[in-house]
N, C-alpha and C positions, 0 to 999 in steps of 0.2 A: 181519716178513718183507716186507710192503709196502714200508717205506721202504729195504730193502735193494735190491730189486728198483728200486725208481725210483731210487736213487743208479746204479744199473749203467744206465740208461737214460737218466740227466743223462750222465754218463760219456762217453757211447755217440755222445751228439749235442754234446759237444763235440770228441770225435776226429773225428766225421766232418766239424764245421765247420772241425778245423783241416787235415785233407785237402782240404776244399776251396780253403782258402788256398794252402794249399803247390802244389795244381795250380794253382790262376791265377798264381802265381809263377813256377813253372817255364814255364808258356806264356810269358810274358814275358821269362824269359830267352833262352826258344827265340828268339823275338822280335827279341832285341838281337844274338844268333847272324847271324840273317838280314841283318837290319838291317848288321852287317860285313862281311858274304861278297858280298851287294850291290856296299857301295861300294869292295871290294874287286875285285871284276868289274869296274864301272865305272869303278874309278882315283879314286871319288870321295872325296879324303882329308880333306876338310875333313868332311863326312858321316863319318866312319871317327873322327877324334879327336873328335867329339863324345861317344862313345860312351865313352871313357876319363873313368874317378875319376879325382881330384886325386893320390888313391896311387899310381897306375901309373906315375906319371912323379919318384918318388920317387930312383930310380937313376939314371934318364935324363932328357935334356930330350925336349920334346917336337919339338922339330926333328929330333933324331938318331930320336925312332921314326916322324916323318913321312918322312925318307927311308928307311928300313928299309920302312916300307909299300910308298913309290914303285918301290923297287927290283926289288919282287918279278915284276913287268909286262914290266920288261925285260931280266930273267933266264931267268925261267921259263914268257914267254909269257900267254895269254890263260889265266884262268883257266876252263876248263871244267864240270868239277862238284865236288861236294862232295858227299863218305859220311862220312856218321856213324859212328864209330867206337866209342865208347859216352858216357852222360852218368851224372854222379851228383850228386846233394845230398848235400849237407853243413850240417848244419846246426851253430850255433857261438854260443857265448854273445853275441855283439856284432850276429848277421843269418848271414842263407843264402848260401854259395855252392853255385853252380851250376856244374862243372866239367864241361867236353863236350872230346873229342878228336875230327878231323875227317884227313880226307885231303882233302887241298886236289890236284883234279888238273889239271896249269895242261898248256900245249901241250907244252910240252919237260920235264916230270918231276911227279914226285908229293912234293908238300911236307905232315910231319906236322904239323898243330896242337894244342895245347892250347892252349885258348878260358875262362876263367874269370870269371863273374859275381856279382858279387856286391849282394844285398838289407839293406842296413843297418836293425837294429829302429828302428822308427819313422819311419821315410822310405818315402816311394812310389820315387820313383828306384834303378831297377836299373842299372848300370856294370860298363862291363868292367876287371877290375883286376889281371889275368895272361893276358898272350897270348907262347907260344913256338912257333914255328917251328922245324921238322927236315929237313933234308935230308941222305938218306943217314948217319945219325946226326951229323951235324954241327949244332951249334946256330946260325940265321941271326943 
């Protein structure tokens, strides 16, 4: 009966160490969230593609999403704030994403985002590795 009860109590304090992880994880993605919407506010694009994996630019170059970033400034104005819309984990045989949607609300309209992070096992570096834009359901 004793070693029943301490197996439930090894158990017990390894789920909660890997809750601990998964929270410092998810702070960090929150993190790298900021860390865009920043140099998104401040036009700062070189700060903004740092933040992109080597995957994200898999379909596209990374000129065609440097202009897509730049664009958004002098379309849609100064970006003002930003509501969270919801986030989730996901966790995945290869590392964790971190999937958040956002309302981006810039001077002249409200653009939706989906913001995707993701945590590769065995690497400290978290990356943004899917970012979409919506306007009026239109995909930017």
């Amino acid at each position: 009966m004793k070693r029943y009860f301490g197996l439930i109590g090894l158990c017990g304090v390894l789920l909660l160490g890997g809750c601990m992880t998964q929270a410092n994880q998810q702070a960090d993605a929150t993190m790298i969230v900021q860390q865009m919407h920043a140099a998104i506010h401040e036009q700062d694009l070189d700060a903004a593609m740092e933040l992109y994996g080597d995957d994200f630019f898999a379909s596209q170059t990374r000129q065609s999403w440097r202009e897509k970033l730049a664009s958004l400034q002098p379309r849609f104005g100064e970006l003002r704030e930003v509501k969270s819309v919801f986030s989730q984990k996901n966790p995945r045989l290869g590392g964790d994403f971190y999937v958040s949607g956002y309302k981006l609300v810039f001077e002249r309209g409200v653009v939706h985002e989906t913001l995707t992070v993701f945590k590769k096992n065995g690497e400290d570096r978290l990356m943004v590795t899917g970012q979409l834009f919506k306007f009026k359901d239109d995909v930017l």
